[in-house]
N, C-alpha and C positions, 0 to 999 in steps of 0.2 A: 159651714162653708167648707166645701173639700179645694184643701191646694192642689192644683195640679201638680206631677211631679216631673219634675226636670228632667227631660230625654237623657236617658242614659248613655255616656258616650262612648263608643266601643276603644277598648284596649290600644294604646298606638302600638304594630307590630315591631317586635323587633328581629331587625334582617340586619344582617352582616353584607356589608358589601362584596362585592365580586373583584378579586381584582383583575380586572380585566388588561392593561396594560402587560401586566406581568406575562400571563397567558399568554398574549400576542406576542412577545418577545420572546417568550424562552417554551418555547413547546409546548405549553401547560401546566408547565415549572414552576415551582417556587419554593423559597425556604423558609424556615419558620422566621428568621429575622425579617425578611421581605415581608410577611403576611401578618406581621406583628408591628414592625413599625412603620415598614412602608402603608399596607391593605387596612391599618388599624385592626385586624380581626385578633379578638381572645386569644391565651393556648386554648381557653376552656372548649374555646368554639374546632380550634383545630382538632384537639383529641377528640371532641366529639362525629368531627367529618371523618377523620380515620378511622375508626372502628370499625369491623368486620360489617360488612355491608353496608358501610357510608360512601358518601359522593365521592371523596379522597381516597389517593393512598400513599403508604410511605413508605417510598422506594430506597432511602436510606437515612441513617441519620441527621434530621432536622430537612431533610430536602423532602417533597409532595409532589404527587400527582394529583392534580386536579381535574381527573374522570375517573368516569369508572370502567374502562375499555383498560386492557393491557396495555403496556409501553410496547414502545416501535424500537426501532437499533439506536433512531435519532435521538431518543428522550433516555434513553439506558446511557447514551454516552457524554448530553449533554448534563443529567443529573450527578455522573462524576463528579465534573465540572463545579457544578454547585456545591456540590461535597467539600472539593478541598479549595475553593475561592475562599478569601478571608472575608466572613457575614459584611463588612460596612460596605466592601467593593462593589464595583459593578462587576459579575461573574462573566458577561459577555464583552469584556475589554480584551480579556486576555491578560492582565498586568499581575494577577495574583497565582493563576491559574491555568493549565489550557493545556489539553488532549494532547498523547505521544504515544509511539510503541504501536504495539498492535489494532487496538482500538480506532486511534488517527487513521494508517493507513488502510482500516476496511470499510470506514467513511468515502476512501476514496476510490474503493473498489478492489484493491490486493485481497487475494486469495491467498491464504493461507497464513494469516496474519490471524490471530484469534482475537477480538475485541475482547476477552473477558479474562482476569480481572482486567479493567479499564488503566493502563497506566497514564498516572495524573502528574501535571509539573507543578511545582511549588518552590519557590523561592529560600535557600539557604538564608539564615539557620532553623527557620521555619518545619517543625515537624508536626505528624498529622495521624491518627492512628490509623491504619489500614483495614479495612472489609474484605469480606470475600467478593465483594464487586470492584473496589476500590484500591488501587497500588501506589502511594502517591511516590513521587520520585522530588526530593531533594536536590537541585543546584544550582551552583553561582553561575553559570553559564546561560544566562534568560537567552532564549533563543526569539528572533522573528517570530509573530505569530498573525494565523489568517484563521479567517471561518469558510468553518467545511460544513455543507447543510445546517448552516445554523447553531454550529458547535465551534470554541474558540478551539484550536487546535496548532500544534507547533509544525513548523514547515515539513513538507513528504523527507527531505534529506536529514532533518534531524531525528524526524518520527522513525525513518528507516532505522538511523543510528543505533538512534533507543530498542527497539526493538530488540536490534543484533544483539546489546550489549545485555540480554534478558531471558533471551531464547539458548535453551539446551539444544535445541536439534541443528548441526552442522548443516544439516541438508532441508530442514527449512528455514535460514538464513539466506542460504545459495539463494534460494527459490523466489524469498520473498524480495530478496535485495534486486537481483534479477527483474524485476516485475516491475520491480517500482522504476527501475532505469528504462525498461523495454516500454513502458506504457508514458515514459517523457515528461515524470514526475520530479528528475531530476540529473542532473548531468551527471557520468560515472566522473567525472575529475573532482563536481564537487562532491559527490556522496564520501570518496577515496582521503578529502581534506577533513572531511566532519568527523570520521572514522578516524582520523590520526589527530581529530583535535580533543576526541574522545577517550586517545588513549587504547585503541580496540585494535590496531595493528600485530599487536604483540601476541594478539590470539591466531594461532595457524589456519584456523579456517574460516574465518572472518578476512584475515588477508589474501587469503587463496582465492575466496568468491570476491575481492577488489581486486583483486590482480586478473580473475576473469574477465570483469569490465571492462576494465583499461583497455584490456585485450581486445573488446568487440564485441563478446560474449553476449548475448542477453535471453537466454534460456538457460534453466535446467538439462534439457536434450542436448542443449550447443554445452555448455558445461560438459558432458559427460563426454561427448565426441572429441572435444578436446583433451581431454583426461587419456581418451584410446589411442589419438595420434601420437599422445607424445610418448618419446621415448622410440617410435620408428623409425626407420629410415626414409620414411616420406617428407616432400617437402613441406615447409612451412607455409600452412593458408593464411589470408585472412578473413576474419571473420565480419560478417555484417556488412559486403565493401558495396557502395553502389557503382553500380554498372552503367557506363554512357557508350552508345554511337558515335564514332566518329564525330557526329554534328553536333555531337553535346546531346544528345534527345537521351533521359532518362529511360534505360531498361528494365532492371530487378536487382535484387539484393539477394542474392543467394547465401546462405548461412556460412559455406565457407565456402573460397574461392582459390585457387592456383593463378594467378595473372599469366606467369609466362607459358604454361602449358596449357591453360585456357581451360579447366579443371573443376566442375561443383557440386558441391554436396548440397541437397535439400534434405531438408529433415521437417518429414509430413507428421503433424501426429494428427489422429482422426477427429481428436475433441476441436480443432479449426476447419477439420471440412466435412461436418457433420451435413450441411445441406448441399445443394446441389449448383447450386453457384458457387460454393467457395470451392466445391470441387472443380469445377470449370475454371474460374480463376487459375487455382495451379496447373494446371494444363496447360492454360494462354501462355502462364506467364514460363511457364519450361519449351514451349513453341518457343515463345521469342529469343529464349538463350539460345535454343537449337539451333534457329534459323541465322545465326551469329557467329557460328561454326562454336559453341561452348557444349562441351560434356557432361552430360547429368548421371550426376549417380543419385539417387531416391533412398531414402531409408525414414526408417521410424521409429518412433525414441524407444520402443522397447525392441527391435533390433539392434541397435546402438549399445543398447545395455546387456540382450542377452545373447546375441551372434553376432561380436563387434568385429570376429576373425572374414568373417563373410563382406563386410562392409570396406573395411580394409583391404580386402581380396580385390574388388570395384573398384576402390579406388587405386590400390597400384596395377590394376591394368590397363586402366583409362590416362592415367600419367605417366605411366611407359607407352603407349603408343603414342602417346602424343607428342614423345623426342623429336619424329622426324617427320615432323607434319609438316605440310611446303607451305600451306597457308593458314597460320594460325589467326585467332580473333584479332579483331581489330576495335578491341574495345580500351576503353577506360576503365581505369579501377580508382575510387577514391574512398576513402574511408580508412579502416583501423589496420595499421602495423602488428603484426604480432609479437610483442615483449616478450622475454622472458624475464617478466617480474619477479614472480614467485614461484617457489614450487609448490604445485597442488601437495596437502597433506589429506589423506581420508579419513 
């Protein structure tokens, strides 16, 4: 008699689960503590997804990417992040960890802010070793924090701070601080507090570009034009003032302004009127000061910079005839005073 034999039962597979929570929340992120005691998966299993042509990759010390496509700017900045959060935390609270400096503000769209190395906050006396990706910044000052596409990161006014306090180049300080005021990321009184709570006054050209602010300032070009008037005998403008009608109706913001001689400078540069609407725009809007009895004088940031004598020519002749005008504007000016905070140092 033959026994039959008992259907052979196939292998149960073994699969590592996915962790898909993780993923949804943090880019495609994860760290090895997450995927070890959160996801349950192995190391054995992670060093094996890592290897040169596995599903993963390891974007830095114990942090993963989980595809195999390149990282974006969002997952380069949010894997900092990971990096220097302390393993038990939640990396996306912000409490351990969270984006500053350059990094932060090109999340937010600043130019000229380099994202990389990624400067990271971490809580004193907390230290961290640093990467060539990775800069982690030590302090007792935990700042407010918010998420910026999905990366925790410390407020634009602190992140500006940080930055300044980091960056070698005077004149991309000016640039970047500038930027981040002119784009409404943060107020020049409070950037000018963060900046003395920082401790960063006491550097001449960190206080020179807050002393721009205060001013009105909110470019580089406006920066330099101010830098040309002073020291002339011209009057004193103000910078960024807005301009009303008699009736109150909103007119223009000329870059700098003379109220009692009725006096302005625009300063065009071509990178905002690249198309042919923003070119029309400034036209409108130089009509409507004209048509208000106000003076335009027109320049551009690299006349300002490199025939400021010609600029200045314009403008003291436009405010010498303007002494004995029988009907000067009848406009409003409201906005910035012009201080003399500080002296510009170069």
């Amino acid at each position: 008699m033959i026994t039959p034999k008992a259907p052979t039962q196939a292998p149960t597979p073994t699969t590592t689960p996915t962790p898909t929570p993780l993923t949804r929340r943090q880019l495609n992120l994860a760290t090895r503590h997450q995927l070890t005691t959160t996801a349950g998966i192995p190391d054995a299993t992670i060093t094996s997804r890592t290897r040169p042509g596995g599903p993963w990759q390891r974007l830095l010390p114990r942090v993963y990417l989980l595809q195999t496509g390149p990282p974006d700017h969002r997952q380069r900045a949010l894997a900092a992040v990971l990096y220097a959060a302390e393993p038990a935390a939640d990396p996306l609270a912000g409490d351990t960890a969270a984006l500053t400096g350059g990094a932060a503000l090109t999340l937010l769209g600043i130019r000229d802010a380099p994202p990389t190395p990624a400067d990271v906050l971490i809580r004193s006396p907390r230290r961290l070793t640093a990467t060539p990706q990775v800069r982690p910044v030590t302090t007792s000052r935990w700042p407010a924090t918010l998420t910026v596409s999905g990366v925790p990161s410390a407020r634009p006014v602190r992140a500006a701070a940080d930055f300044a306090a980091r960056c070698p180049s005077p004149e991309r300080v000016r640039s970047v601080l500038a930027q981040v005021v002119q784009s409404g990321w943060c107020h020049p009184h409070d950037l000018h507090t963060e900046l003395r709570s920082a401790r960063l006054l006491s550097r001449p050209a960190i206080r020179a570009a807050a002393g721009e602010l205060l001013a009105g300032v909110r470019s580089v070009a406006e920066a330099q034009a101010r830098d040309v008037l002073t020291g002339t005998d011209l009057p004193t403008p103000l910078w960024n003032a807005r301009l009303y009608t008699p009736d109150g109706t909103f007119l223009a913001t000329p870059d700098a302004y003379w109220p009692d001689e009725g006096v302005a400078l625009e300063i065009d540069s071509a990178e905002y009127h690249y198309s042919r609407d923003a070119w029309h725009a400034t036209l409108h809007r130089r009509l409507r000061l004209e048509s208000h009895g106000v003076l335009v004088v027109s320049a551009t940031p690299s006349m300002i910079r490199d025939t400021p004598t010609e600029v200045l020519n314009a403008l003291r002749t436009l405010l010498t005839l303007t002494t004995p005008r029988p009907t000067p504007p009848t406009l409003t000016a409201r906005g910035h005073q012009q201080l003399p905070l500080f002296p510009r140092v170069g």
